[in-house]
C-alpha positions in Angstrom: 0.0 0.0 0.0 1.0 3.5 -0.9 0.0 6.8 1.4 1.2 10.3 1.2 1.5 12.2 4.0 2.8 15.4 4.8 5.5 15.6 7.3 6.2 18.9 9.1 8.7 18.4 11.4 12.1 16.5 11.7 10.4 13.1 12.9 7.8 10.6 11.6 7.1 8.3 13.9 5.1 5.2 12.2 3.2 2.5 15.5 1.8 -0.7 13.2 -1.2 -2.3 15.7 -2.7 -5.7 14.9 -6.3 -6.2 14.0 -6.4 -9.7 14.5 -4.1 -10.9 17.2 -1.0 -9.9 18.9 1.6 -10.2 16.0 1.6 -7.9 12.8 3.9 -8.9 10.1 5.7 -5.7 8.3 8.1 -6.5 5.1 9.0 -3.4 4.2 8.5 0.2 5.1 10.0 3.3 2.0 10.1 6.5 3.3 10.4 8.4 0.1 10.8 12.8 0.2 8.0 14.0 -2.1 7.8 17.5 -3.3 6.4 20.2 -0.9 4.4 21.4 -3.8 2.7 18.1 -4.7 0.0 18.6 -2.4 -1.3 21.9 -2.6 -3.5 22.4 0.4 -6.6 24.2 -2.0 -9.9 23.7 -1.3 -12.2 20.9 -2.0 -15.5 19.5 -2.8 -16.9 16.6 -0.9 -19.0 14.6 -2.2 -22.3 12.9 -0.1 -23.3 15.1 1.5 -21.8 17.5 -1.0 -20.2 20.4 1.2 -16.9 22.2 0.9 -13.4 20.9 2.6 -10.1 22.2 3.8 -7.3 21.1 5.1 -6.0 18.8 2.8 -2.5 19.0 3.9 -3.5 17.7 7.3 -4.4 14.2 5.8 -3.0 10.9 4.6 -3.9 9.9 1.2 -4.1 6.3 0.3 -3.1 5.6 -3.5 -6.0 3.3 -4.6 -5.1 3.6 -8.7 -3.2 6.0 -10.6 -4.5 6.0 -14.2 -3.1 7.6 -17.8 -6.5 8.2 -18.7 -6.5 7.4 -22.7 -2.6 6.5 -22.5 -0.6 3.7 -21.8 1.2 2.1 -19.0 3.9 4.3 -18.1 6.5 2.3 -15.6 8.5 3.9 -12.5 11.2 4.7 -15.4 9.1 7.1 -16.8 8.0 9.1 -14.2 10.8 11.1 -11.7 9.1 9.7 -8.1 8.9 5.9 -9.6 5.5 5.7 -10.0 3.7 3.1 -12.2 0.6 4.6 -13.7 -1.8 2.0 -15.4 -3.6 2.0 -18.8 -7.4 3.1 -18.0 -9.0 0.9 -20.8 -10.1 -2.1 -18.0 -11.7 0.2 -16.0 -14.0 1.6 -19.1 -17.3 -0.3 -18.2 -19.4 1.0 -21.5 -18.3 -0.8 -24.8 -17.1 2.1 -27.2 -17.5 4.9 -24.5 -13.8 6.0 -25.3 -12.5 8.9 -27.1 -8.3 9.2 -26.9 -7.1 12.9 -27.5 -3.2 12.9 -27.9 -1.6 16.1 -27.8 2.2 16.5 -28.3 4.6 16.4 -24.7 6.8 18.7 -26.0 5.1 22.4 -27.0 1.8 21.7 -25.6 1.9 21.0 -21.9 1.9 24.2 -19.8 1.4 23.6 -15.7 -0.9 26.0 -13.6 0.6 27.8 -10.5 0.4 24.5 -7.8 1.1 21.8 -10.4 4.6 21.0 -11.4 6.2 17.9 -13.7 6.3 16.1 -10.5 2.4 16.0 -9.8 2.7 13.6 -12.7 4.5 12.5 -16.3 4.2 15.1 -19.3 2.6 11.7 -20.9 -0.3 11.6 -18.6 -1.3 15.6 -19.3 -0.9 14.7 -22.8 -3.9 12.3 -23.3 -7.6 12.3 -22.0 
């Protein structure tokens, strides 16, 4: 499992506690430096009941998938943090609901103020 969390001061300490028993078995814990600009703690919406949120910056974040949407699989060589990012087309429930836009990686991606190369590839920006 993968989690972001943002660290603020010198130490991180990480307590593991057992949900079924008295022994927990840990094989291996990366402690990787992200960006401080990765995260931008901007306001968001909830969904259910639909309401506003802040305070993101305050949270751990759990990486469930990370999809190219309209691209493909891009492996931890291809990205700067070693991220794998999957191919969307088995999560496409609809048969012929897809459209793939291409644009080219090298004059066409421009990053807003908060967003940087590292958020994610110049490949993933570059299809939808």
């Amino acid at each position: 499992r993968e989690y972001a969390i943002n660290v603020t001061s010198d130490t991180l300490t990480v307590t593991f506690i057992p949900s079924n028993g008295p022994v927990a078995f840990v094989n291996a814990i990366e402690v990787v430096s992200m960006p401080d600009d990765l995260f931008v703690d901007q306001e968001a919406l909830a969904l259910g009941p639909f309401s506003r949120f802040n305070g993101l910056s305050e949270l751990a974040f759990q990486t469930v998938y990370r999809l190219n949407i309209g691209g493909t699989l891009l492996t931890a060589e291809n990205d700067t943090l070693g991220r794998t990012w999957e191919n969307d087309q088995k999560y496409l429930h609809a048969n012929n609901s897809d459209s793939v836009i291409n644009v080219s990686t090298s004059h066409s991606i421009r990053y807003r103020p908060g967003v940087t190369a590292e958020t994610a590839p110049n490949w993933v920006y570059a299809t939808a």
